[in-house]
C-alpha positions as CSV (number, residue, x, y, z in Angstrom):
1,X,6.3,-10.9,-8.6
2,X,5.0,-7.9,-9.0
3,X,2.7,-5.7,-6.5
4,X,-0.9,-5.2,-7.6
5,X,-4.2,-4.4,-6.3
6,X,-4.6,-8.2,-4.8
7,X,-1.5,-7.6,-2.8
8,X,-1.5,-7.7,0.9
9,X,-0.6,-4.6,2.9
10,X,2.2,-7.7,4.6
11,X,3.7,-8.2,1.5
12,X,4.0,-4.7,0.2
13,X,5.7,-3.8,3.7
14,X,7.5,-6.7,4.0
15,X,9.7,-5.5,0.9
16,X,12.2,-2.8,2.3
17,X,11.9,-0.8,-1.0
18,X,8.3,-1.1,-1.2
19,X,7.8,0.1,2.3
20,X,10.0,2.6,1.6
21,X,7.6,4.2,-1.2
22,X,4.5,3.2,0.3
23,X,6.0,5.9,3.0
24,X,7.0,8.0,0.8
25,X,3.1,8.4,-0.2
26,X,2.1,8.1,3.2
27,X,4.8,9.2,6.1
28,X,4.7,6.9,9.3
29,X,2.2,4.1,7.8
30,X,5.0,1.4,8.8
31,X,5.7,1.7,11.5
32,X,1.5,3.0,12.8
33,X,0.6,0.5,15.5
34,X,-2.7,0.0,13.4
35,X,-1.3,-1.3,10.6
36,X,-0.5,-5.3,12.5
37,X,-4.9,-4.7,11.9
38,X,-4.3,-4.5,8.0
39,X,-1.5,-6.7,7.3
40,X,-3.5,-9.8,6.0
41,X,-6.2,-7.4,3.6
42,X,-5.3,-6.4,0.4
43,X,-5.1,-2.8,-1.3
44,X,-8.7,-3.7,-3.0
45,X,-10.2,-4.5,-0.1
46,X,-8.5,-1.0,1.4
47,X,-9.9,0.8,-1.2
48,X,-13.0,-0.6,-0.9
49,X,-13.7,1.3,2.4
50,X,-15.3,4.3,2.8
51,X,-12.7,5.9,5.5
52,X,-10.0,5.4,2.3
53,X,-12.2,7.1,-0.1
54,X,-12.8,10.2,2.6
55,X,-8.6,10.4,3.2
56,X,-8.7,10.7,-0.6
57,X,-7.5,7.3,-2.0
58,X,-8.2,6.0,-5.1
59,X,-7.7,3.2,-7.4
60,X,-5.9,5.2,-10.0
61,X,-3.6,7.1,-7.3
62,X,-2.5,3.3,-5.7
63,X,-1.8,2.0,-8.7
64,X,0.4,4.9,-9.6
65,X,2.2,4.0,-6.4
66,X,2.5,0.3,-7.2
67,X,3.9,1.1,-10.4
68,X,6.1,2.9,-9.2
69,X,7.6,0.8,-7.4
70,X,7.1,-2.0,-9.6
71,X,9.1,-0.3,-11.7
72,X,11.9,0.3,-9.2
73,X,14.4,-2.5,-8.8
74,X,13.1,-4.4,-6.0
């Protein structure tokens, strides 16, 4: 199944090579002792915060990240 926008941030690091590119993008995210907070909300609702929109995320820049590595052979 492919990641998307609706995905949790569990299910993205719970695949090896997703994790892997989600650290890529953002060094250390995995293995922050915030993220256990995040694991159950999903990119959207991420997005949707002001604190992502201030560190410079945006819809377009995740999903460039989630093709990526729904384009990788996960």
């Amino acid at each position: 199944m492919p990641f998307t926008l609706d995905s949790t941030v569990g299910e993205i690091l719970g695949n090896p090579k997703a994790r892997d590119a989600m650290d890529k993008y953002a060094p250390g995210l995995s293995s922050n002792p915030m993220i256990g907070m995040a694991k159950n909300w999903t990119i959207r609702n991420i997005l949707a915060m002001p604190q992502a929109k201030a560190a410079g995320l945006s819809v377009e820049k995740v999903q460039q990240v989630l093709d990526e590595i729904n384009a990788s052979d996960l």
